[in-house]
Structures are given as C-alpha cells and as structure tokens.
C-alpha positions in Angstrom: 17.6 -30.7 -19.0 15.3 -32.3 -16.4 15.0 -28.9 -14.3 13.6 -31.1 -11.1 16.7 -32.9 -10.9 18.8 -28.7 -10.6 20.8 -28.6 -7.2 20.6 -25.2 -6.4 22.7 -23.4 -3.5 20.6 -23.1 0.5 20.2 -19.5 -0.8 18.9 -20.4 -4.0 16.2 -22.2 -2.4 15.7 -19.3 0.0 14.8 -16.8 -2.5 13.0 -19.3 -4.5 10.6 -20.0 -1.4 10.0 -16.1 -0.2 9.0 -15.7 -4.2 6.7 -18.6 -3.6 4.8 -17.7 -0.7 5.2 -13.4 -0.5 2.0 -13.2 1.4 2.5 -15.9 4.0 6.1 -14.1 4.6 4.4 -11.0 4.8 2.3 -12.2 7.4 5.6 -14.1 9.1 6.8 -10.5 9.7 3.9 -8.7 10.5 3.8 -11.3 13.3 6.8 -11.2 14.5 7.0 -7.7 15.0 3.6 -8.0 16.8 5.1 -10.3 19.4 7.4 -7.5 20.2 5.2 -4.2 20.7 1.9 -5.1 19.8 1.6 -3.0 16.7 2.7 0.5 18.5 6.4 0.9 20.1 4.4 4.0 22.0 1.8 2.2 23.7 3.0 -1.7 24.8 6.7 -2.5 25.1 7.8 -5.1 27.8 11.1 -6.8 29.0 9.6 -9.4 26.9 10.1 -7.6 23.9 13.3 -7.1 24.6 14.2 -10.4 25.6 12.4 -12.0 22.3 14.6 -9.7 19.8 17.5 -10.7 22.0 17.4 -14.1 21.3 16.1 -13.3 17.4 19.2 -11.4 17.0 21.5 -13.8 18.6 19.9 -16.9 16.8 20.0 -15.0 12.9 23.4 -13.6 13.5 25.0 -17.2 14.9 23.2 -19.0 11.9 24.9 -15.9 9.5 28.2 -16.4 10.8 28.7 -20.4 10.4 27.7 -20.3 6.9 30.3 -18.0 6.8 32.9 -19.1 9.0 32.4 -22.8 10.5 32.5 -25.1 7.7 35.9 -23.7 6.4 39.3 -25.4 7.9 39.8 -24.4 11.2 37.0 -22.0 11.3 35.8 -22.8 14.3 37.9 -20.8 16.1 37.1 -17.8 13.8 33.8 -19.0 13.9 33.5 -18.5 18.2 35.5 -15.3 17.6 33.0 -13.6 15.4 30.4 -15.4 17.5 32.2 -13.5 20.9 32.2 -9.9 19.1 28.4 -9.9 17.8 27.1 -11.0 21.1 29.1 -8.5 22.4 27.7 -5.7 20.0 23.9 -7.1 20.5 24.0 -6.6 24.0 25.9 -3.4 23.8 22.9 -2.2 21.5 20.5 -3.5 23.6 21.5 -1.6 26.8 21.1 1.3 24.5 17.9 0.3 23.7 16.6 -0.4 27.4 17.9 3.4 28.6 17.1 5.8 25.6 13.7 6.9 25.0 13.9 6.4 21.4 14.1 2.5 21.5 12.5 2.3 17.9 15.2 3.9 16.9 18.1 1.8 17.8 15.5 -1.3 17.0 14.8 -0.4 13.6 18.7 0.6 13.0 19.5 -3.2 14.0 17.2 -4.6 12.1 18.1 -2.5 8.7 21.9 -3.6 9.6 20.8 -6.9 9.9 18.8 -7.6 6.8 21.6 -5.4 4.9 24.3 -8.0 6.0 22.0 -10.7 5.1 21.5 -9.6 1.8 24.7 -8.5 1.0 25.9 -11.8 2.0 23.0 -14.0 0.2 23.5 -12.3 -3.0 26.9 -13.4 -3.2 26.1 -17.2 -3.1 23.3 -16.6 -5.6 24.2 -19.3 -8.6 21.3 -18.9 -11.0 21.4 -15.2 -12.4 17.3 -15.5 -12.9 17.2 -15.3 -9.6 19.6 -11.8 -8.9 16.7 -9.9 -10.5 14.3 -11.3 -7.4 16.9 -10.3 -5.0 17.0 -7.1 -6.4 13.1 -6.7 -6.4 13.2 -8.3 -2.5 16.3 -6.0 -1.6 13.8 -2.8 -2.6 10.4 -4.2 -1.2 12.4 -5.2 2.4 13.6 -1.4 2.3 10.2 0.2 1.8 8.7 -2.5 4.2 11.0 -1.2 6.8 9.5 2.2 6.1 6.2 1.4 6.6 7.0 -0.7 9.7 8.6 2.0 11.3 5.9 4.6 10.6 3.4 1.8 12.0 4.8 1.5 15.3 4.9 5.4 15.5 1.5 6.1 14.4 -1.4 6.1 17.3 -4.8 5.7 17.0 -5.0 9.3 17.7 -2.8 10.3 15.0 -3.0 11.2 11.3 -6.4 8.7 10.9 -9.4 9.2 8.8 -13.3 9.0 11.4 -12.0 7.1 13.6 -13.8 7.7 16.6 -14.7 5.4 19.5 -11.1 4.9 21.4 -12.2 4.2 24.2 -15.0 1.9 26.0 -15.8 5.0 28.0 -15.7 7.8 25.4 -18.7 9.4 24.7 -18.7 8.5 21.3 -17.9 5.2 21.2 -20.8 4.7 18.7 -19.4 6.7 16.1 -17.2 6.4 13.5 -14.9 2.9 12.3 -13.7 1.9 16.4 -17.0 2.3 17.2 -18.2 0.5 14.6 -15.5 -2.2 15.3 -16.5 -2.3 19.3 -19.7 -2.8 18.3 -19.6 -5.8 16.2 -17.2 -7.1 19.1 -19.2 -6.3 22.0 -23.0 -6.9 20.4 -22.2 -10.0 17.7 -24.4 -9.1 15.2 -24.5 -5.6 12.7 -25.8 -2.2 13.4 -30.3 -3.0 13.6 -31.2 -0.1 15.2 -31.8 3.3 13.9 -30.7 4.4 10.3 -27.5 3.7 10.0 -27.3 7.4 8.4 -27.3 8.7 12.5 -24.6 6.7 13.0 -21.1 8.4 11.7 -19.3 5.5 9.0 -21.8 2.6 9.6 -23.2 2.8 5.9 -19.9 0.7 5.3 -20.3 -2.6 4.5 -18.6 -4.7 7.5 -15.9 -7.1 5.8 -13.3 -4.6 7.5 -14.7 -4.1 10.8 -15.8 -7.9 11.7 -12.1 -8.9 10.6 -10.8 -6.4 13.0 -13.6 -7.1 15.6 -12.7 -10.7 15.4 -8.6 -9.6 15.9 -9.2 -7.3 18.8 -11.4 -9.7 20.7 -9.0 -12.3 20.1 -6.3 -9.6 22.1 -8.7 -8.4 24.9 -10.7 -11.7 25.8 -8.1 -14.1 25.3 -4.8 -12.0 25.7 -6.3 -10.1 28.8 -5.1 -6.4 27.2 -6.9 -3.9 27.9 -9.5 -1.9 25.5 -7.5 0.8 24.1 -4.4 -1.6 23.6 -6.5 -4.1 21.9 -7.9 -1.7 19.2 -4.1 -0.6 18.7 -3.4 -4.2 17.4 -5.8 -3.7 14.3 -2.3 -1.4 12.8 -0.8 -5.2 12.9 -3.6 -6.2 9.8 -3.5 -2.4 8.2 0.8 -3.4 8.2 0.1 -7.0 6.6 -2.5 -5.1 4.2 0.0 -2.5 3.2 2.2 -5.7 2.5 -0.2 -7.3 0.3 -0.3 -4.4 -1.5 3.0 -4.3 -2.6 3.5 -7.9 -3.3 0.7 -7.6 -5.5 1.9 -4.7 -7.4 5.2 -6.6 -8.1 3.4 -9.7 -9.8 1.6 -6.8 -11.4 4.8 -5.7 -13.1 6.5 -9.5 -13.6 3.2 -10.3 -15.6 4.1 -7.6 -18.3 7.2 -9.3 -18.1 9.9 -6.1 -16.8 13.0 -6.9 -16.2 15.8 -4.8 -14.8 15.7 -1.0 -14.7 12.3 -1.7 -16.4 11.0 -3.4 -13.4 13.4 -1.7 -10.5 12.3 2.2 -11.5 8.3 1.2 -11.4 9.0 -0.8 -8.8 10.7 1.5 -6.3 8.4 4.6 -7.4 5.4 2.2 -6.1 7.2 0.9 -3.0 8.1 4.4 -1.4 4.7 6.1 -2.7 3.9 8.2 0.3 -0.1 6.7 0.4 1.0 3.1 0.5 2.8 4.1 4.0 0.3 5.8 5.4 -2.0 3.0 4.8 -0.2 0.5 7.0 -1.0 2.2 10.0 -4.9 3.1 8.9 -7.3 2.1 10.8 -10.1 2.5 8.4 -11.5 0.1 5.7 -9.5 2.0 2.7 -6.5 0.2 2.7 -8.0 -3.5 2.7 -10.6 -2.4 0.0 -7.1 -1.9 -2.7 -6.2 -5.1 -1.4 -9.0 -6.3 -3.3 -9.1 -3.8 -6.0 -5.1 -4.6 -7.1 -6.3 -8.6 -6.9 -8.7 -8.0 -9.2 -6.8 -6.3 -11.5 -3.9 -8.8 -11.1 -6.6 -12.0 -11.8 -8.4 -9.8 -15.0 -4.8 -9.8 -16.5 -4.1 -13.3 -15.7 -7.7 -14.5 -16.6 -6.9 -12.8 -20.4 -4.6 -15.1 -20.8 -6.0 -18.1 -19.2 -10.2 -17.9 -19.3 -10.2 -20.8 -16.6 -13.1 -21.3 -14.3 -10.8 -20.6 -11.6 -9.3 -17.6 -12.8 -12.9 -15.9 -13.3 -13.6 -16.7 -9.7 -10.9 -14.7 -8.5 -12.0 -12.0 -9.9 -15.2 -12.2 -8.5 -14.1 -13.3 -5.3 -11.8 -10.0 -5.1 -14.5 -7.6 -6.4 -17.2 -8.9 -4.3 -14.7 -8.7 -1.1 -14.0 -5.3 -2.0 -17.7 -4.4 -2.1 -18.3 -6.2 1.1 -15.7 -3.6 2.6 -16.3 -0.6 0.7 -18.4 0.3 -2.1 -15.9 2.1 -4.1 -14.3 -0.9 -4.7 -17.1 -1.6 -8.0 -15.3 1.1 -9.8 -13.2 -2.2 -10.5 -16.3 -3.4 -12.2 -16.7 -1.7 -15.7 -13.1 -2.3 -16.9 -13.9 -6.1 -15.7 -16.5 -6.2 -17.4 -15.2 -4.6 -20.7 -12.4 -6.9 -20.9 -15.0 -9.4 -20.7 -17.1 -7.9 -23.6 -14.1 -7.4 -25.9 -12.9 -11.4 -25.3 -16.4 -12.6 -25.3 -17.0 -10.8 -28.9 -13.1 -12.1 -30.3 -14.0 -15.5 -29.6 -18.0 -15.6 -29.8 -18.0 -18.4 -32.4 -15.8 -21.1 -30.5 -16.5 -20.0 -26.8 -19.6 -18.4 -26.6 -21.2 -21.0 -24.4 -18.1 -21.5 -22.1 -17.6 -17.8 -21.4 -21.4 -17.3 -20.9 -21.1 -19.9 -18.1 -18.1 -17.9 -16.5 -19.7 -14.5 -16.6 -23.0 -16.7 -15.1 -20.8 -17.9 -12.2 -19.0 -14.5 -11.8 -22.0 -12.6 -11.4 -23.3 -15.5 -9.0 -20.4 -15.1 -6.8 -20.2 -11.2 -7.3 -23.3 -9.3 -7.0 -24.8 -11.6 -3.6 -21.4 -10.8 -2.1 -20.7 -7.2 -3.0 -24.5 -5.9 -2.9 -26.1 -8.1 0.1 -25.1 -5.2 2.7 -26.5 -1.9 0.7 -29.5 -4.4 -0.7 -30.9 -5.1 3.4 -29.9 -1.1 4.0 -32.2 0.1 1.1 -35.1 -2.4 2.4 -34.5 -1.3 6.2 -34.1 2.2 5.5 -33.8 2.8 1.9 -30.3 3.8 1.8 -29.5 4.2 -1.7 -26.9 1.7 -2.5 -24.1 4.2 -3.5 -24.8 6.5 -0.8 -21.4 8.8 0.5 -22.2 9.5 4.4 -23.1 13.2 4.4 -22.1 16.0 7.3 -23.4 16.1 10.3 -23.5 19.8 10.2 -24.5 22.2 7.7 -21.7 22.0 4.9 -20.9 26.0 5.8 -20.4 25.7 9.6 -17.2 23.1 8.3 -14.0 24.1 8.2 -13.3 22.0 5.1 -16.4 23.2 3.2 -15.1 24.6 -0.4 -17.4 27.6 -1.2 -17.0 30.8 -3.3 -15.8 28.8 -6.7 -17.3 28.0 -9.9 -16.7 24.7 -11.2 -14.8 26.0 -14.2 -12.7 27.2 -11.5 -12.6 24.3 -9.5 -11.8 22.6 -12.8 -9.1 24.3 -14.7 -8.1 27.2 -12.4 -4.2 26.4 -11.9 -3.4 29.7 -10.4 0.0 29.4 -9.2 -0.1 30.5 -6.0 -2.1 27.2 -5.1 0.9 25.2 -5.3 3.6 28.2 -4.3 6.5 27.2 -1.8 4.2 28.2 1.4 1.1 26.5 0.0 2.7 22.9 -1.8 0.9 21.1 1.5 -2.5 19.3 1.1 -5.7 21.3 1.0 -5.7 23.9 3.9 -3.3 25.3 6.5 -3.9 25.2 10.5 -5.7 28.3 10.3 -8.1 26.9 7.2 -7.4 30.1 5.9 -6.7 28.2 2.5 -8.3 26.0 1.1 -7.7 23.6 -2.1 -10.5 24.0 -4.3 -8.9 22.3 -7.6 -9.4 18.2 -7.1 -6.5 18.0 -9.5 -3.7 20.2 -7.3 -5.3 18.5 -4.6 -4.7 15.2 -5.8 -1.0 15.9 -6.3 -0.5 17.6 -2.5 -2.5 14.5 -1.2 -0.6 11.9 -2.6 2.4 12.7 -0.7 1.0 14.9 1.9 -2.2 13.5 2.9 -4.0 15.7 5.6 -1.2 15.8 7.5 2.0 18.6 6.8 1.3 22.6 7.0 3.8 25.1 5.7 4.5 25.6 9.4 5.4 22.1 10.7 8.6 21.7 10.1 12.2 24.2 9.1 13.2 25.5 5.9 15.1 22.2 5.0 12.1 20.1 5.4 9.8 22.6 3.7 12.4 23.0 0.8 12.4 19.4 0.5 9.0 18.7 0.1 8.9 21.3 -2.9 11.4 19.3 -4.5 9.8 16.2 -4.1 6.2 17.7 -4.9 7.5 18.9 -8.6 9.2 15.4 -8.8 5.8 13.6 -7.9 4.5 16.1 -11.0 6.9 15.4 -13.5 6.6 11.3 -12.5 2.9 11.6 -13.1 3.0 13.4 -16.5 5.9 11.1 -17.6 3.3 8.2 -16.6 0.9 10.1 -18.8 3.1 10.0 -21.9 4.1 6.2 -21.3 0.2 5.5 -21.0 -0.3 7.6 -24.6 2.4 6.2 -26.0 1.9 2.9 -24.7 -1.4 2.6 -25.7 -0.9 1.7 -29.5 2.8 0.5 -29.5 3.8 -2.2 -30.3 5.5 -3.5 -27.7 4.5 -7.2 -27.2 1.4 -6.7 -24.9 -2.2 -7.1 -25.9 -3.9 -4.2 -26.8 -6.6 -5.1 -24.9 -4.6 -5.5 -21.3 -3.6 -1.9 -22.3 -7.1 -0.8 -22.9 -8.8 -2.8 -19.8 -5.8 -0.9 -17.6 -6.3 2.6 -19.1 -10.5 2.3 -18.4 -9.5 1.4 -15.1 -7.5 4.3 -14.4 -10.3 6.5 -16.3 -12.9 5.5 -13.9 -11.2 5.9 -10.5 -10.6 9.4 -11.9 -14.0 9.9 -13.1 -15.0 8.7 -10.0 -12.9 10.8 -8.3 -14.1 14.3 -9.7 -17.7 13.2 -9.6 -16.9 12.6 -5.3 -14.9 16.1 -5.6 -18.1 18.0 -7.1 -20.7 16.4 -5.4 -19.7 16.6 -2.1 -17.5 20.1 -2.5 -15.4 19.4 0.7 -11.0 19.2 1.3 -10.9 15.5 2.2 -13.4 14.8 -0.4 -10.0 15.5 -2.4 -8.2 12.7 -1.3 -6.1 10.6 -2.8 -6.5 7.6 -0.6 -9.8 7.2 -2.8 -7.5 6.3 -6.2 -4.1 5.1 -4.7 -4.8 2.2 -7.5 -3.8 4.5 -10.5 -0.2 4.9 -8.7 1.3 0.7 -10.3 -1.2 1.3 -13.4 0.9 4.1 -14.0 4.3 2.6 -12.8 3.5 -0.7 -15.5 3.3 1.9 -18.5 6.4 3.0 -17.2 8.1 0.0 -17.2 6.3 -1.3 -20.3 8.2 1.9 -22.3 11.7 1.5 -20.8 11.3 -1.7 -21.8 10.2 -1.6 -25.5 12.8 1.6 -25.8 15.4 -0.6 -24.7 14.1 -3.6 -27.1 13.8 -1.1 -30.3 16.6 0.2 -29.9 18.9 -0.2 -33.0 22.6 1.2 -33.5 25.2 2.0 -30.7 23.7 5.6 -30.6 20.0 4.4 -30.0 21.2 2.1 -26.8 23.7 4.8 -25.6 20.7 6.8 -25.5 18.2 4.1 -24.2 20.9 3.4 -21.5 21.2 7.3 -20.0 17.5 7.3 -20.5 17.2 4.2 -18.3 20.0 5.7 -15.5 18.5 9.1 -15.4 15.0 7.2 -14.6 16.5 5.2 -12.3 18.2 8.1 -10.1 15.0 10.0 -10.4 13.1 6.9 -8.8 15.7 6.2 -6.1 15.8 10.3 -5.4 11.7 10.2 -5.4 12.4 7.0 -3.0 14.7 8.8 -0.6 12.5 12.0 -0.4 9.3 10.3 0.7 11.6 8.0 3.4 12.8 11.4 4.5 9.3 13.1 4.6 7.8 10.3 7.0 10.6 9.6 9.1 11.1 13.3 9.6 7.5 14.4 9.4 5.7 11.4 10.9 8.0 9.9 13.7 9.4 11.2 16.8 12.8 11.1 15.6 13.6 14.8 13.8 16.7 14.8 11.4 16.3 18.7 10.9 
C-alpha cells in the first residue's frame, strides 16, 4: 500500500505536523504567551493582553465548536447556540480576570480547560492508532508545559535565580554577575577586554548565552521602547523555549530506543514534571541552554551509531561545541562521544577506517575552534586556565555556604540520618544557615526537587509532609533507575550494547564531575543539581528500556499478570511523583497558596 496516497482525518494531520516540527511549535507558544505579558504576569500586563487572549479564545473555541456542531444537519442552529453560551462564559471569565489580583490564575485555568477540551475532542477523531500513543505523549508534555509556563510568569528576576546581578541600568553592580554581563554585551558590542575577567563576577563564561540574550533584550528596549528592567525580564521568554527544547528532546530520546506505552508514558512523565526542568524555564543564567546542547548531543551520538553520515557527525559537533561556547561543563559530553567513537571506529577498522577518520577530522574541526576559542584568548590575555570555576570573592570562611568541620570520608559516606529527617529533607541549609549539607550525594537528592529555594519553615505541616513523601519517592525512583541501568546494562533486550555503554559513561562522568566540583570547591550550591540535570532521561530510558523487555520476556499468563501490575504500579508511582512536584511549585513557587 502506496502510504502517500493515505487520507487521514484534519486531526490526523494535526498530530502528524506538531510531531514534525516540536521545536518550531515550541517556539509558536512561547511566542504567543510573550505577546500577552512579556514573559512575567507580575511585571507587564496591558488591556492588550487581555484583548489578544480575548479574541484567541473566541477564535479556537468558534473553530472547536463547528467541527463539532455545524457540518451536521441542521447544526447551525446548535452551532450559534453553543457559539452564544461560550462567548458568554469567555467574557464572564474575563471580567474575572480584569478585577482579581490573581489574573494568572483564571488565565492559566482557561487555558488548561481549553487544551483539555481540545484534546479530549481530537483524540476521538484520531483514525490511525500509531498515532493515539503521540497524543498520549503530547497530552503529558502540554500538561507539564503548562507547569513550567505558569512558574515562568511568576518567577522575577529577583526570585529563586543563580548570580544574577546587574537588574538595573542604575544599580551599583550592574557589572557583575550574568545581567550585567548581558547589559554589557548590549550596551558596549563587543566582549569583556578590560581587566581580568576573574574581577568581574560570572564573565569567565563563554558568551553564546549572553549575546543571544543581549541580542533579545535589545531587540525589546531599542526597538519595542520598554524600559531596562522590563527588557531583561523578556530573556524568561528564551529560558521557557529552552526548557521546551529540553523536553522535546528527551521524548525523541525515548522513541529512539523504541518505548511504547507504559514503557514510554512512565519515563516520560517522570522527566516532564522533574522539579529542575521547571525551574530552568524561568533561569536566567546560561545552565539551562548549555543541556540544550548536551541532550542534542546525546540524541545525534545515538542517531549517528546507527547512521555514521557526515551529517550526523556534524551535529554532534555542532551541539558540543555550542555547549562549550555557553558553558564549559558542557565537554563532560565529550569522553562518552568520543568512546562511542573509539569502540565503532575499532568494530569496523578494516572497511571504514578511512571514512570514519575523515568524520572524527571534521568533528574535531568544527568542535574544538568553537568550544575552546573563548577560554584559548582568556589564557593568552590573562592566562585563565581553560577549566577555571569562578572562585569567591571573599574568604571561603566569612560565607555562609562554606562547608567546614568534615572529613571527606564524611563528606562521602556519612548518611547520618538526621541529614535527611522530616525538619531537614530541604536543600543544603536553613534560613539561619545553621545546617548545612555536607554530603554531595543527600544534597543531590534535596536539590533536585528543592533547589536553593524551600526551608523547613516556609510553608504548613501539609506542605512540609508532602515534600517528605515526594523526597523518598524521588529516592526510591533514583535507585529503581539504578537497577534498570545494572540490569540493563547486559540484557538482552534489542539495544546495542554499546548505546548502553556510551549512555552509562555519560552518566558516570557528570557524576564524577559532579563530586570532583563538590570537593574542590567545598561550598552548598557547589551541590547543585542544576550542574547534572542530564542523568534525570538517561535514567528514565533504562527505565523504559526494562518495562519494556519485562513486558516482551514475559511468558505464561502468570509472567504478564505480573509484568502488567508491575507496569500499573509504575505508572501510578510516575503520575503520583508528577502530581507532587506540580503541587510543590504551584504551592511553593507561585502566589497562589493551596494550603
């Protein structure tokens, strides 16, 4: 059967076009949510706004309505009758919206509703069952999308960010830190040539990050006519479309280990509601662009495995060298790259030695002058060293985040319980810094749901109960992820050993990496998780890649009764995980307070 010559359904082709083109979507909503409040609900909301989403509501809602209603007979008249009542209900909303103080609120509850209905309705009309499985996958990312728009809009500059610095044109320290390394690209057009860049809090970075964002808030302040401080807020608009990216990425991550159902929805949601991935879309700094890269190289390694195409190969290097060009950690990508490369180029040595060894020529071409250009003209102006970590400005025992009095046995293997008991499951310190986390590996666990941001004392007993559960769930996920990855390793479960190899020395060296920042610079938010967010989907594909090859093994009615309540009791334990981190940010992070 000539598949061309298929007529599929209007939503058929729908689904079929956002699963062609995820990133330009992406950026489709990113921008349209811009239009309305200029990346923060707090800080720029007009009659415009309200007038745009108005008309976006009305337009979606009429178009939702004749599918349903005005081609049937004499559905017209139902057709202006449903018409009569939405209107109705849109404008009823949207006095709500223009007198209560908590207009995000009413916004983002329209908007759910809305893309609820939508989906409810398109899945219905679905007529190829390949495609119910997408839906599925698009029905979870939209969910967790509309978590990390939400938190977006309700996240200032001035809130839970990471050296920023440099708000305002006026400040005093407008010099300092990643705005004011932004406002200077915009406002001087060329990179920091003065004084070592060592004075100068966060310029060590290489500049891929700021001149995009330089380049955006320009755009907003010289062309747009907003003002300094408003400008700057727009950079959460690329930090949103980043977090996006992420995402997306991590699902072609899964479909290219080839999950399918529970085996793709549990990994799936566990890496869509992951507390970091939130936070990043309303960071300001360079992290969350720099796993942009880092997850495309790891998505174009795995593809290039399987097809050692010119092309492919120059992804890679394209990603790592963009990932270099915004921050340096991004090379920890490097030496599972370049073992893969070793193990393929030894396998196939006697037929394509010489076109591999021109690959790996133009790789490195592209590579090393992108990634290495910045650090190599900061080691001849002031030899930086290239993987230099910008030090504190004070001495480390005048800061409040300095970890002293530990041996690093201790720091190492200590697991005292009172470092994770009910008043202490929070990341690193409390407001009094009477605590602090010593053990990177506790740490780790607290930070990647927690960040910097949550102290035994900011919110009730509900909340704080809570966040216990969900802190031994985020445990018990990771050492279930451990087991899949030992298990997984050597199984036989359809995927080349060496894409399970080239994923587990990936994972090993962001953790290496990881411990070797910990002990070197023996500080709290040297502990961090933001610095390894990538071993989150490594971990979520060995997930998947077990359910799945339990599933497939399984033999007898007993063996897939058990595979099945295996698969449903992961399943509620990703969509509880799911619900607990929605819970923690809404309630933690945005104005609104459900307890």
């Amino acid at each position: 059967m000539d598949i061309k010559k298929l007529k599929f359904t209007d939503t058929d082709t729908l689904i079929r076009t956002l699963a062609k083109h995820p990133y330009l979507w992406a950026f489709g909503v990113c921008m349209l949510f811009h239009i309305l409040f200029l990346s923060d609900i707090s800080v720029y909301v007009t009659t415009y706004s309200l007038a745009a989403e108005l008309l976006f509501l009305q337009v979606i809602g009429a178009v939702i309505l004749y599918k349903k209603f005005g081609r049937a007979e004499k559905g017209f008249v139902k057709f202006i009758a449903a018409e009569g009542a939405y209107a109705v209900g849109v404008f009823g909303l949207m006095f709500l919206y223009s007198s209560t103080a908590k207009k995000m609120l009413v916004t983002e509850a329209v908007f759910l509703c809305m893309a609820l209905l939508c989906l409810s309705f398109l899945k219905k009309k679905l007529k190829d069952s390949s495609l119910k499985e997408q839906f599925t996958s698009l029905f979870i990312i939209a969910v967790s999308s509309t978590l990390k728009l939400s938190y977006s809009l309700f996240t200032s500059l001035t809130d839970r960010q990471h050296d920023l610095y440099g708000i305002s044109m006026t400040s005093s320290r407008e010099e300092y830190g990643h705005l004011g390394y932004i406002t200077h690209l915009m406002t001087r057009h060329a990179l920091p040539n003065g004084t070592d860049l060592r004075d100068s809090w966060q310029y060590y970075h290489p500049p891929l990050h700021h001149f995009i964002s330089a380049l955006w808030v320009s755009f907003h302040e010289n062309i747009l006519g907003l003002e300094h401080e408003h400008a700057l807020t727009a950079i959460k608009t690329l930090s949103l479309f980043y977090s996006f990216c992420i995402i997306i990425t991590c699902y072609k991550l899964l479909k290219h280990f080839k999950l399918h159902g529970k085996s793709l929805f549990v990994p799936l949601t566990i890496v869509c509601f992951m507390p970091q991935f939130t936070y990043f879309s309303a960071s300001v700094n360079n992290d969350v662009l720099s796993v942009v890269f880092i997850m495309g190289a790891v998505l174009n390694t795995l593809r290039w495995y399987d097809d050692r195409t010119l092309k492919n190969i120059l992804k890679i290097a394209l990603c790592i060298g963009s990932g270099m060009m915004t921050k340096m950690s991004a090379a920890l990508a490097a030496p599972s790259v370049a073992l893969l490369f070793l193990i393929v180029f030894i396998k196939n040595i006697r037929n394509e030695w010489k076109k591999l060894l021109g690959q790996f020529a133009c790789f490195g071409a592209v590579c090393i002058p992108l990634g290495l250009w910045f650090g190599i003209r900061n080691y001849i102006k002031w030899s930086i060293p290239i993987t230099y970590v910008q030090e504190m400005p004070i001495p480390p025992e005048e800061s409040k985040c300095y970890v002293y009095g530990h041996t690093l046995a201790e720091r190492l293997f200590d697991f005292s319980p009172f470092q994770y008991s009910f008043h202490n499951v929070f990341f690193q310190f409390d407001n009094s810094y009477k605590y602090i986390e010593y053990n990177p590996m506790i740490a780790l666990f607290k930070s990647s749901l927690f960040n910097e941001y949550f102290s035994q004392s900011s919110r009730g007993l509900i909340f704080l109960f809570l966040c216990n559960v969900l802190f031994w769930l985020n445990v018990a996920v990771a050492l279930f992820s451990v087991f899949c990855k030992v298990k997984g390793l050597f199984a036989k479960n359809g995927t080349a050993f060496e894409k399970k190899l080239f994923l587990l020395a990936f994972h090993a060296t962001l953790i290496v990496g990881f411990y070797k920042l910990a002990i070197d610079y023996p500080f709290s938010f040297s502990m961090n998780f933001r610095y390894i967010s990538p071993i989150i989907p490594i971990g979520a594909v060995f997930i998947g890649m077990f359910m799945n090859s339990t599933r497939q093994n399984a033999a007898g009615e007993t063996a897939v009764k058990r595979t099945e309540k295996l698969d449903m009791i992961l399943w509620i334990a990703a969509v509880t995980y799911a619900a607990l981190c929605a819970f923690l940010i809404l309630d933690g992070c945005c104005p609104l307070k459900f307890i």
